[in-house]
C-alpha positions in Angstrom: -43.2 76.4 -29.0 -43.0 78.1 -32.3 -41.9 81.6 -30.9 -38.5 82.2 -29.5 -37.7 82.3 -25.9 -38.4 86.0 -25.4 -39.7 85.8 -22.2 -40.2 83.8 -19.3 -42.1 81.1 -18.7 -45.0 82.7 -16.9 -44.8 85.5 -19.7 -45.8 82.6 -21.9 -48.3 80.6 -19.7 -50.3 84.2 -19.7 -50.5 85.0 -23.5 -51.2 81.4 -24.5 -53.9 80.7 -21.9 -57.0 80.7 -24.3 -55.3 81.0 -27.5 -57.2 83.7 -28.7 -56.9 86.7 -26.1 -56.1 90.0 -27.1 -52.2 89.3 -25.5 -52.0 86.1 -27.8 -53.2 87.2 -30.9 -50.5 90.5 -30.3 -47.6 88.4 -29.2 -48.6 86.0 -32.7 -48.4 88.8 -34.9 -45.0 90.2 -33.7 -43.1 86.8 -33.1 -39.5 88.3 -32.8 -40.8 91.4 -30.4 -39.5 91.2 -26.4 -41.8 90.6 -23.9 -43.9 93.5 -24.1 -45.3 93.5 -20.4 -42.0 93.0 -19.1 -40.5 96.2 -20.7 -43.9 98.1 -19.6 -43.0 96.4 -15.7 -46.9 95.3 -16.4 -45.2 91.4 -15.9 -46.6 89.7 -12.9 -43.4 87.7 -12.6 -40.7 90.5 -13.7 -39.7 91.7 -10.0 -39.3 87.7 -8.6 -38.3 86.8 -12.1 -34.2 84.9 -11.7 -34.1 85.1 -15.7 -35.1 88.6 -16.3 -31.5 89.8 -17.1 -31.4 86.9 -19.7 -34.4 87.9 -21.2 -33.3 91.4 -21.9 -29.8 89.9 -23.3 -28.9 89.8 -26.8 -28.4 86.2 -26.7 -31.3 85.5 -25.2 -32.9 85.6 -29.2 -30.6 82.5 -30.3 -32.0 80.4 -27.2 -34.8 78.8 -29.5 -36.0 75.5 -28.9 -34.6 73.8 -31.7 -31.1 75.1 -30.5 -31.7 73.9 -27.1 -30.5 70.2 -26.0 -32.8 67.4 -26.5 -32.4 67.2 -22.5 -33.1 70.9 -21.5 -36.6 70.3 -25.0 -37.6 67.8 -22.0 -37.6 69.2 -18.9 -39.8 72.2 -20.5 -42.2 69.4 -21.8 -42.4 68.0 -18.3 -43.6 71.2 -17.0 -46.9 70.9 -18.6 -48.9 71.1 -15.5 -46.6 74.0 -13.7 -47.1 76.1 -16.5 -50.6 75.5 -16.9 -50.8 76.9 -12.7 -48.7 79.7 -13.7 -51.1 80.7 -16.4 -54.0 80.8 -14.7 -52.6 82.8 -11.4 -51.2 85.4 -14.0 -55.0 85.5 -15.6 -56.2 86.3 -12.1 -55.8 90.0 -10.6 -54.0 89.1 -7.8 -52.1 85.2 -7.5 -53.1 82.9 -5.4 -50.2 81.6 -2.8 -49.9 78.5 -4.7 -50.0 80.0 -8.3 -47.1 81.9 -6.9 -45.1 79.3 -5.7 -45.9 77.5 -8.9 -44.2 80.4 -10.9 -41.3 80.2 -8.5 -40.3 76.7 -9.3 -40.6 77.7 -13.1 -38.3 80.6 -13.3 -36.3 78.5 -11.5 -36.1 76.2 -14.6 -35.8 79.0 -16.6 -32.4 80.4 -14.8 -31.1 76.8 -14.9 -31.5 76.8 -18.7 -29.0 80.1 -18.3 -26.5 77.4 -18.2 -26.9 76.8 -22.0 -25.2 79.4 -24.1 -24.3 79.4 -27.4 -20.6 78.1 -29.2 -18.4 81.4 -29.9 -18.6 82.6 -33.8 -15.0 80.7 -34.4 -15.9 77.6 -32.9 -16.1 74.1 -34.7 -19.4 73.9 -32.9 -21.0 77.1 -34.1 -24.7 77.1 -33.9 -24.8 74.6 -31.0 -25.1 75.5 -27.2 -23.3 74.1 -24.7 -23.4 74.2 -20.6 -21.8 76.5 -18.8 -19.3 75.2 -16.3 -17.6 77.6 -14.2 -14.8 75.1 -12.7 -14.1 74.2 -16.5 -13.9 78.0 -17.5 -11.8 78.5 -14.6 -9.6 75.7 -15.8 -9.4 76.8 -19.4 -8.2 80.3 -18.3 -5.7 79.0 -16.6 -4.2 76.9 -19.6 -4.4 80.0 -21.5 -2.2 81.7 -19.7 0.2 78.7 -18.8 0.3 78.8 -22.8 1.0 82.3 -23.1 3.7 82.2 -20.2 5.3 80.0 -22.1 5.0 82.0 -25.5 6.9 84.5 -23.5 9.4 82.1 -22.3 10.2 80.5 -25.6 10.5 84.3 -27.2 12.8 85.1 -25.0 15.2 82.2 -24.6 18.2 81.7 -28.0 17.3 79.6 -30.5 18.2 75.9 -30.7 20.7 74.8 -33.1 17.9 72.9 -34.8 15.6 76.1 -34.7 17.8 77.9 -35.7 18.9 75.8 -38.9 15.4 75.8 -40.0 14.6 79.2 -39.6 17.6 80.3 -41.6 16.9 78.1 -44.2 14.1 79.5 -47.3 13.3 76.6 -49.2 11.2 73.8 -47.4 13.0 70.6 -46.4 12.5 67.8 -44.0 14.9 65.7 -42.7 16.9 64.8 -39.4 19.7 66.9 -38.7 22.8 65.7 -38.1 26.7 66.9 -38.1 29.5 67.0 -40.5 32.8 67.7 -40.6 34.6 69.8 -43.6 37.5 67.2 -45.2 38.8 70.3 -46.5 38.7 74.0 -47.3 36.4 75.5 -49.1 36.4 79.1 -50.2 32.6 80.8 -50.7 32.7 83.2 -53.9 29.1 83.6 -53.8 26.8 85.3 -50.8 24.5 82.5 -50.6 27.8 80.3 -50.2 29.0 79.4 -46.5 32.9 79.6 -46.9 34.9 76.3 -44.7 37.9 75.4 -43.7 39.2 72.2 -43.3 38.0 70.3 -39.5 34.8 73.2 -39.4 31.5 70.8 -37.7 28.3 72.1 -39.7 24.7 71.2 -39.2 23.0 69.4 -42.4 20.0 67.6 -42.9 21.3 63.7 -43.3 18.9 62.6 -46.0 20.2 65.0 -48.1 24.5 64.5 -47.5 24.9 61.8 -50.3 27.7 60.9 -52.0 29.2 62.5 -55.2 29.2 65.9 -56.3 26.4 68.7 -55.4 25.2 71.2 -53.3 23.7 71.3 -49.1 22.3 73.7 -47.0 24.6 74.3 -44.1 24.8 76.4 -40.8 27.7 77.3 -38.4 26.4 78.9 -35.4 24.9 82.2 -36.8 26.5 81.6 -40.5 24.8 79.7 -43.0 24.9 79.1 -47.0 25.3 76.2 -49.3 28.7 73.8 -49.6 29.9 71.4 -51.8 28.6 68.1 -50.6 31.5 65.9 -51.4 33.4 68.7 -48.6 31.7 67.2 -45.8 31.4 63.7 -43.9 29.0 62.7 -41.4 29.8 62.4 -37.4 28.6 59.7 -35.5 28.2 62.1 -32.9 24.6 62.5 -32.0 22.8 65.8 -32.7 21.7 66.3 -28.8 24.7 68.3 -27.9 26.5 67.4 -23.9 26.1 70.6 -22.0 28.9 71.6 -20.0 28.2 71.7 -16.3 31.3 71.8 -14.5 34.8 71.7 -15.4 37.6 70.9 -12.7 41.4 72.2 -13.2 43.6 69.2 -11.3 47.2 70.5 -10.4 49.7 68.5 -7.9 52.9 69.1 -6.3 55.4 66.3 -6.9 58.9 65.9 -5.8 59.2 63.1 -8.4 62.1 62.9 -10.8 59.9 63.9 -13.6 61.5 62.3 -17.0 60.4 61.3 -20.9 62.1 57.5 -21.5 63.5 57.2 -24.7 60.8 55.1 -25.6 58.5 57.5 -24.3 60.7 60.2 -27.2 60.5 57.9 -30.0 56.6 57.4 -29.5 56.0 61.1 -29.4 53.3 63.1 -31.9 49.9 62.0 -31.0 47.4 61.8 -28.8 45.4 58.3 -27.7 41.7 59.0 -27.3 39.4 56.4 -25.3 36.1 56.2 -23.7 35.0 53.7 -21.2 30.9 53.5 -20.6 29.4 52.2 -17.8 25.8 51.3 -17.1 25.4 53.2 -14.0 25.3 57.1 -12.8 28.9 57.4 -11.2 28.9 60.9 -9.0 31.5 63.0 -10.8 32.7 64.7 -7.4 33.4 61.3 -6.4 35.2 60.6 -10.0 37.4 64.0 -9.1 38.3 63.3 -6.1 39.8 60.0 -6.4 41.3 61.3 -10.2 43.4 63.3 -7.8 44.8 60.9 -5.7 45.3 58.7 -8.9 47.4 61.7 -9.8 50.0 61.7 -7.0 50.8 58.1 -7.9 51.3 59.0 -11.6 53.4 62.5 -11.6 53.9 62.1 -15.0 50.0 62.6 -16.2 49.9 65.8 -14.2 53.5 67.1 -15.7 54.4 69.5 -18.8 57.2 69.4 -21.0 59.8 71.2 -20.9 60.7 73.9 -22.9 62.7 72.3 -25.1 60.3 69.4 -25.1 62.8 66.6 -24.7 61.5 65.9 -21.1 59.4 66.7 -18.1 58.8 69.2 -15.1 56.4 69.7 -13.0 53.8 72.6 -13.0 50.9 70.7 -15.1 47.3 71.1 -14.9 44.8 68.4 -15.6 41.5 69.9 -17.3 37.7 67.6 -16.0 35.2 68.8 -18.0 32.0 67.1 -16.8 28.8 67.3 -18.8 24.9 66.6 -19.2 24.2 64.6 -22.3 20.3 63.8 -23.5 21.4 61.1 -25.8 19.9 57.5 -24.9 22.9 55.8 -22.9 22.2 52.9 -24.9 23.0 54.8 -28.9 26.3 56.8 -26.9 28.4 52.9 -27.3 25.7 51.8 -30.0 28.8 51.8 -32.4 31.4 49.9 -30.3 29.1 46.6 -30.0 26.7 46.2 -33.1 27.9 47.7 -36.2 30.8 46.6 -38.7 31.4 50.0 -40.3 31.4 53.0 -38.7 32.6 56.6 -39.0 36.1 57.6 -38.4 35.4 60.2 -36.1 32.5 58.1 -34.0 34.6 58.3 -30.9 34.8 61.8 -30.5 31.9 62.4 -29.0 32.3 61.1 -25.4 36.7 62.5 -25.9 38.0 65.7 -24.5 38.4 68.4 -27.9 42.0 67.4 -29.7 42.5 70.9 -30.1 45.6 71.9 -29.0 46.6 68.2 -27.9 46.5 66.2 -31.0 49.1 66.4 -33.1 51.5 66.9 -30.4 53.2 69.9 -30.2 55.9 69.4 -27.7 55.6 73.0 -26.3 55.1 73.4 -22.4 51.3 74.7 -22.8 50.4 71.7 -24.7 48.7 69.4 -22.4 49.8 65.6 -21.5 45.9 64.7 -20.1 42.2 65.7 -20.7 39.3 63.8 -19.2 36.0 64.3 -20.2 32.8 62.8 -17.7 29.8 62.5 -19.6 26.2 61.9 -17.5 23.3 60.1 -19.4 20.2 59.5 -17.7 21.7 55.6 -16.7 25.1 55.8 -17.6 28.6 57.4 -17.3 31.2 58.0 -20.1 34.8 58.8 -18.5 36.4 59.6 -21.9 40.8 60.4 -21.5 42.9 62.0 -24.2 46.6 61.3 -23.1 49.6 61.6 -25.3 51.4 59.2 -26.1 54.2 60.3 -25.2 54.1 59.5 -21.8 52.0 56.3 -22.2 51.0 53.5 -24.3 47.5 51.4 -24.4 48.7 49.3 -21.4 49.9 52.4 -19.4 46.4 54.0 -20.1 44.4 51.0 -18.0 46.7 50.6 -15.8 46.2 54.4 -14.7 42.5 54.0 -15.1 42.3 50.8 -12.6 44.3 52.9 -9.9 42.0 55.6 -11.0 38.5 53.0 -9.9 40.7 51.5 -7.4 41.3 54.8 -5.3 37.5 55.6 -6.2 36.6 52.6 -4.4 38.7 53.3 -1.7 41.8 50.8 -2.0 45.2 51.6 -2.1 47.6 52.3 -5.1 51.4 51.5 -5.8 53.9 53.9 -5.3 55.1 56.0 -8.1 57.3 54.6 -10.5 60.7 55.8 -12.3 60.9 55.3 -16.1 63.0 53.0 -17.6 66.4 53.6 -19.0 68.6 51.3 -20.8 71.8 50.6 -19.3 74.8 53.0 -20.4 77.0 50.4 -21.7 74.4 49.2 -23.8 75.1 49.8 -27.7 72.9 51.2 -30.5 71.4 49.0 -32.5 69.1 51.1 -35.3 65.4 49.2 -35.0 64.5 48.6 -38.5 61.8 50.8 -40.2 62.5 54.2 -38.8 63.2 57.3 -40.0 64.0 61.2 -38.9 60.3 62.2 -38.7 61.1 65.8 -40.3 60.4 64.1 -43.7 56.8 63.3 -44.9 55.7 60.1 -45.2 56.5 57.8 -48.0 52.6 57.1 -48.7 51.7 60.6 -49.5 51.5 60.4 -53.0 48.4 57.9 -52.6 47.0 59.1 -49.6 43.9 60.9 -51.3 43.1 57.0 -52.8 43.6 55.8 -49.2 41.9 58.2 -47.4 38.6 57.4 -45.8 36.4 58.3 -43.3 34.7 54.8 -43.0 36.2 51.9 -40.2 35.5 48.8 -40.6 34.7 46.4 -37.3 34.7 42.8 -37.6 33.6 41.0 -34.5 36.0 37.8 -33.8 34.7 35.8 -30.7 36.8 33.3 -28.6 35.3 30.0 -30.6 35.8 31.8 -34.0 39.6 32.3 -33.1 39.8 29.1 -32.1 38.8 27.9 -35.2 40.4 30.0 -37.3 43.3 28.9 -35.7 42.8 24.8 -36.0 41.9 25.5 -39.8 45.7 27.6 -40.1 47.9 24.3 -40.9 51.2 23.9 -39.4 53.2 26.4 -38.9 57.4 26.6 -39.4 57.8 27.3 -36.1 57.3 24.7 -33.2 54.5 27.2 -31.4 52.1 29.5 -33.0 50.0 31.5 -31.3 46.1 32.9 -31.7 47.2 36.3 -32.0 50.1 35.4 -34.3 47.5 33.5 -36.9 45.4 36.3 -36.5 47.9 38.3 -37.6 48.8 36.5 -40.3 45.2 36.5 -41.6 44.7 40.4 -41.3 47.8 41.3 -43.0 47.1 39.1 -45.7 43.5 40.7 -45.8 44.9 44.0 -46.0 46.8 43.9 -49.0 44.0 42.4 -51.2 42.2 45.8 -49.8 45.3 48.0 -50.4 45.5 46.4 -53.6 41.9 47.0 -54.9 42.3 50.7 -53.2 45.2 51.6 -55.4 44.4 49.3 -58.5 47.5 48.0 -58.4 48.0 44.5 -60.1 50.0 42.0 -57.5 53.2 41.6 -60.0 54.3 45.5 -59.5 52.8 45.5 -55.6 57.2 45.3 -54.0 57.4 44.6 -50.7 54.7 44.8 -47.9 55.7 44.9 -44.4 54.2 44.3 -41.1 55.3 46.3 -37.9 53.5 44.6 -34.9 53.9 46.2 -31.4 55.1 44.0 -28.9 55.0 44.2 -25.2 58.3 44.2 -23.5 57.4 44.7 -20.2 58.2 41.4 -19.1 61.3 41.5 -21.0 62.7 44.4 -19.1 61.5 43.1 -16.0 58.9 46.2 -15.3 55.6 45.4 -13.4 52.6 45.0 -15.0 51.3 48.7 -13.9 54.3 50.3 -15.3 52.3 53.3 -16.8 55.0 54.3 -19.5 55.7 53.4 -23.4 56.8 49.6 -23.1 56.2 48.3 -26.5 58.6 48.0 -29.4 58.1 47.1 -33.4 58.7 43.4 -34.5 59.3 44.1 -38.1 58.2 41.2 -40.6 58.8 41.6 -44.4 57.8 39.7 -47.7 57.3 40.0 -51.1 53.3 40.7 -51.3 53.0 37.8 -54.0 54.5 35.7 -51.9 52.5 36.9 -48.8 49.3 36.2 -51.0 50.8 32.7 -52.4 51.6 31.1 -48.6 49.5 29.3 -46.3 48.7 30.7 -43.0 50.2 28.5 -40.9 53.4 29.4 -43.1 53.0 32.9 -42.6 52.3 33.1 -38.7 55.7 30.7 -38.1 57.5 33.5 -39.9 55.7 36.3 -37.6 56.2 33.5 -34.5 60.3 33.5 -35.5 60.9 37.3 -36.1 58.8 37.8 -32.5 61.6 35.5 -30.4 64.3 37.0 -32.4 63.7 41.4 -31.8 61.7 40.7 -27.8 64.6 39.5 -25.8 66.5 41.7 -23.5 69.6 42.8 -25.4 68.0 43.8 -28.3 65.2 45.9 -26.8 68.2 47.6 -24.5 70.4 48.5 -27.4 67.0 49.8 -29.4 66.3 52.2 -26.4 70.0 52.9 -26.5 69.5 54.3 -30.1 66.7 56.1 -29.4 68.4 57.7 -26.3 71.0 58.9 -29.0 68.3 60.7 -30.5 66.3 62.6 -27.4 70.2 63.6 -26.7 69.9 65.0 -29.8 67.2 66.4 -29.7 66.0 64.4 -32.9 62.6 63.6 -33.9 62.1 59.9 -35.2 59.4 57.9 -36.4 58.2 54.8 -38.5 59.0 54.6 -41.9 56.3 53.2 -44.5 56.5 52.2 -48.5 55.2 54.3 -51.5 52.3 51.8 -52.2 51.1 52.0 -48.1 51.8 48.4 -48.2 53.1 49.0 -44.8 51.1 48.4 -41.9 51.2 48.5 -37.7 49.6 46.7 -36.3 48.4 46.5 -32.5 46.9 44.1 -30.3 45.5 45.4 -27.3 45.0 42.5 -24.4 44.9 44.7 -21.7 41.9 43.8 -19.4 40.2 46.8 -20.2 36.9 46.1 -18.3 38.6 45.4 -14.9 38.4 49.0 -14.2 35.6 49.7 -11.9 34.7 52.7 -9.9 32.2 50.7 -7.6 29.0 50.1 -9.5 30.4 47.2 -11.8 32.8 47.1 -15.2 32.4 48.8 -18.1 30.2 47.5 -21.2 31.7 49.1 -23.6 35.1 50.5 -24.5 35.8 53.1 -27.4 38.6 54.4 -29.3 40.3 56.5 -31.4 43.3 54.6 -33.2 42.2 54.7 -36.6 44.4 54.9 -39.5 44.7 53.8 -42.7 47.9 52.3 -41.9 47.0 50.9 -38.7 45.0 48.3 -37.7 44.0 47.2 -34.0 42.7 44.1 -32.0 40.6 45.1 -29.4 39.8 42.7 -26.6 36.1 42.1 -26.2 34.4 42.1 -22.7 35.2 39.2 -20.5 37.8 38.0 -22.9 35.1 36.7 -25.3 37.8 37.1 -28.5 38.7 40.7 -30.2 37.6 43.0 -32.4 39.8 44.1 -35.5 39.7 47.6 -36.7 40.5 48.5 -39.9 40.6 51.9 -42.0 38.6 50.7 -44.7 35.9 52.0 -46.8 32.0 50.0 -46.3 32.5 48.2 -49.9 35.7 46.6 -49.2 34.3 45.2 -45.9 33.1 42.0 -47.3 36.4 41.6 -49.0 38.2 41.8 -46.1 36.3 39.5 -44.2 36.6 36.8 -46.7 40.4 37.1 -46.9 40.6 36.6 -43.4 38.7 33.3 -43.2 40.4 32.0 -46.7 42.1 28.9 -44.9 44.3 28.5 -48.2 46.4 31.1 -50.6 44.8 34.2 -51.0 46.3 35.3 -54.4 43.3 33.8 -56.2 41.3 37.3 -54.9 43.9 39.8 -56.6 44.6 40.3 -60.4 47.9 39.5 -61.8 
């Protein structure tokens, strides 16, 4: 078939019959015409003919056999015999009723080759045909204008922070995107600048936030421009912001003698943040419910200072923000259980905002308790930011294990009074304090100090144990694990301190170790006494001969000043003293060295992970004690040794950790 398909297949049979009729030789001579006998109705098959619309088509010209599938090449070849009936009943003047049956069946064929229409113009498959499938067609529309719905929707709907930084930004880039946090203020003189002030949260892209001096792209909800690089330092915090979904306001009535202990004044000015996870969706209306029960028992979390600030009344409100977070459950407490250094400001992504709470106004609109509830897909974060005012690290689990105990429907203790130290106790000045209206002595090297790195260095229960056996003997006739430790960290620290400030060991002074010690015991309060209960054991010595002694040596001197400040009298007459001073209205707090060779240091045994709201303990806990001046043990899950954290930057990590497994003197890693 050399012509095209002008026509149907009777059309052809006729015209081709002898090869050499008058209607051949015509249709030869004019390949491209139409089917002349068809136009002139002179077609014996035109009025029965199913393809007769496709023949008079515009398309119908690019149905050629060579464009036609090998399949559809076949069937026409088969029809040999067909066509040669059809041909000879269109010869005859009037069709037989078999030639016309014959010619039936063939336009037949012919309408189902209709199914076979050319690619569009634009398509990857132009010049080819393919079959028609209605069902498919149908299907296709639909997806087109699924996909066009959703153009809409995404039109109208704001911009995601990532979209949005993106879009703002000219030059190309790639990158993930990730937050930072301005260290300080920075003024834009420029318009392609994005001004800061010190604490602003920006989005960057990560690859490009280095260290040292240079430039960024930045954005700040609708504002955007270039900052100084060196201005800004990464948050943990993941990029997939929590969305807010319902926030609770708690308030109680309470006939409770509402008071501030005068440990409770002396620890007043900031706010403990900390996050427990748990590997299970806890219902938050559940979590709310029994938070406000909790509450009843513990007046004091639901109070407001006064307005003098020097105690409390009642008329607080407790803010529950509950939120939606798409972060993987499993990278929210990624931080607390595998890595050694982390950011600074890692925990506040699971805490209630610091804003307003932390540092610790004292007015009556500052609040004593946040709680944030965070939902993963698996998980729960119940993050609380308490001050500490009211409570220390031990108060704060024993409120959140009547918190999961009243969740799982037991019973709580009665409230509890705070302590007061007898009146005929005398004052007796703790050492190390000062009126807090002064700065502290460090500031002059605090830039050198400052970091926004912690380091983490995982300490299980054999590695304490050894490090204890390899200590020596101590001066005293007991030592314990936490007093070695001790020894070893604070030794550790000043060979860090030291390199920090590039200060040889002969002019280093004095360095001093203020470790908080639990005096519940001592004062004969229960173990769920929910107030401050700790007090500073101060230890001093000559940083060359802190370096110079053995360990053993060193934790018998920590051991002896420990029996000599926790005993009864001595706590009394320091809560005395700082009675004197809430009477006074008198703010007081530690006092540190010019060199920051003066350290607190914490050790947090509380059991942690017993608090369960009914679907099991916690696998993680976070926290926000981080200082360069402080330095905490945290107890790992099911007692399996601590963790120490330490305000370090990442190069001095591997430093540190040597110093605290040197067995002998530890002078040898400082210059003279």
């Amino acid at each position: 078939m050399a012509s095209q398909v002008n026509e149907c297949e009777g059309c052809t049979g006729s015209r081709r019959r002898g090869g050499g009729s008058h209607a051949a030789a015509a249709f030869r001579s004019r390949p491209g015409a139409a089917c002349t006998r068809l136009r002139r109705r002179e077609c014996t098959a035109a009025a029965s003919c199913p393809g007769r619309a496709l023949m008079l088509s515009r398309q119908s010209a690019a149905l050629t056999p060579a464009a036609l599938p090998r399949a559809a090449r076949g069937r026409l070849r088969r029809s040999t015999r067909d066509a040669r009936v059809c041909r000879s009943a269109l010869v005859a003047p009037e069709p037989t009723l078999h030639a016309a049956e014959a010619l039936q069946d063939n336009c037949a064929r012919a309408t189902a080759l209709m199914a076979w229409v050319p690619a569009p113009v634009n398509s990857p498959w132009r010049g080819h045909v393919y079959q028609r499938d209605a069902e498919e067609e149908a299907r296709l529309d639909d997806k087109l204008s699924a996909a066009k719905a959703a153009a809409e929707a995404r039109a109208a709907r704001p911009l995601t922070e990532t979209e949005n930084y993106w879009r703002k930004r000219e030059e190309p880039g790639t990158g993930d995107l990730c937050r930072a946090r301005a260290v300080r203020a920075f003024e834009a003189v420029e318009r392609v600048e994005l001004g800061l002030t010190a604490g602003d949260r920006v989005l960057v892209v990560q690859q490009e936030l280095l260290p040292g001096a240079g430039w960024i792209f930045a954005t700040r909800g609708d504002d955007c421009g270039y900052v100084p690089r060196n201005y800004l330092a990464e948050e943990e915090a993941s990029i997939a912001e929590t969305v807010l979904v319902k926030e609770h306001v708690l308030t109680i009535d309470s006939d409770a003698q509402l008071a501030l202990s005068p440990m409770d004044w002396a620890n007043r000015g900031r706010a403990i943040p900390c996050t427990w996870f748990f590997a299970h969706a806890l219902p938050p209306q559940k979590l709310v419910d029994a938070l406000r029960d909790a509450l009843r028992a513990f007046p004091h979390f639901a109070a407001r200072y006064t307005r003098d600030g020097s105690g409390l009344e009642p008329g607080g409100a407790v803010r529950v923000e509950v939120r939606q977070s798409t972060t993987p459950f499993a990278e929210a407490y990624v931080h607390t259980t595998s890595k050694k250094v982390i950011r600074r400001t890692a925990h506040e992504a699971y805490v209630p905002s610091k804003a307003g709470m932390d540092p610790d106004d004292g007015l009556a609109a500052t609040p004593l308790l946040r709680i944030r509830i965070t939902l993963f897909d698996n998980g729960t974060a119940v993050g609380v930011l308490v001050q500490h005012a009211i409570t220390d690290i031990e108060g704060i689990v024993a409120f959140m294990r009547a918190w999961s105990r009243c969740a799982r429907g037991g019973d709580i203790s009665p409230r509890q009074d705070r302590w007061a130290p007898a009146s005929t106790i005398e004052e007796e000045a703790p050492e190390r304090w000062a009126p807090s209206e002064k700065p502290p002595e460090f500031v002059g090297v605090a830039q050198k100090i400052r970091t926004e790195d912690c380091c983490v260095l995982p300490l299980p229960a054999s590695t304490l144990a050894a490090l204890k056996a390899a200590a020596g003997e101590s001066s005293e006739p007991y030592a314990s694990t936490d007093d070695v430790l001790t020894a070893r960290v604070w030794r550790a620290l000043v060979v860090c301190r030291l390199a920090q400030l590039g200060l040889p060991i002969s002019k280093a002074g004095t360095t001093c170790c203020l470790r908080a010690a639990n005096v519940r015991q001592v004062l004969g309060l229960s173990k769920d006494y929910a107030g401050n209960a700790t007090t500073d054991i101060c230890t001093e010595l000559p940083a060359k001969e802190l370096l110079g002694a053995r360990v053993g040596a060193v934790a018998g001197k920590l051991r002896a000043d420990l029996l000599a400040t926790r005993t009864p009298d001595r706590v009394q007459a320091r809560g005395a003293f700082f009675r004197g001073a809430q009477k006074m209205r008198q703010r007081i707090r530690k006092r540190f060295d010019e060199n920051s060779l003066t350290f607190i240091m914490s050790s947090w045994s509380a059991e942690w992970d017993a608090v369960d709201f009914g679907s099991g303990p916690p696998v993680a806990l976070d926290h926000g004690a981080i200082a360069p001046v402080v330095c905490v043990f945290v107890r790992r899950p099911r007692g399996d040794g601590v963790n120490v954290y330490v305000s370090l930057p990442r190069h001095l990590l591997g430093t540190f950790s040597e110093c605290v497994f040197v067995n002998e003197t530890a002078s040898v890693l400082v210059e003279e």
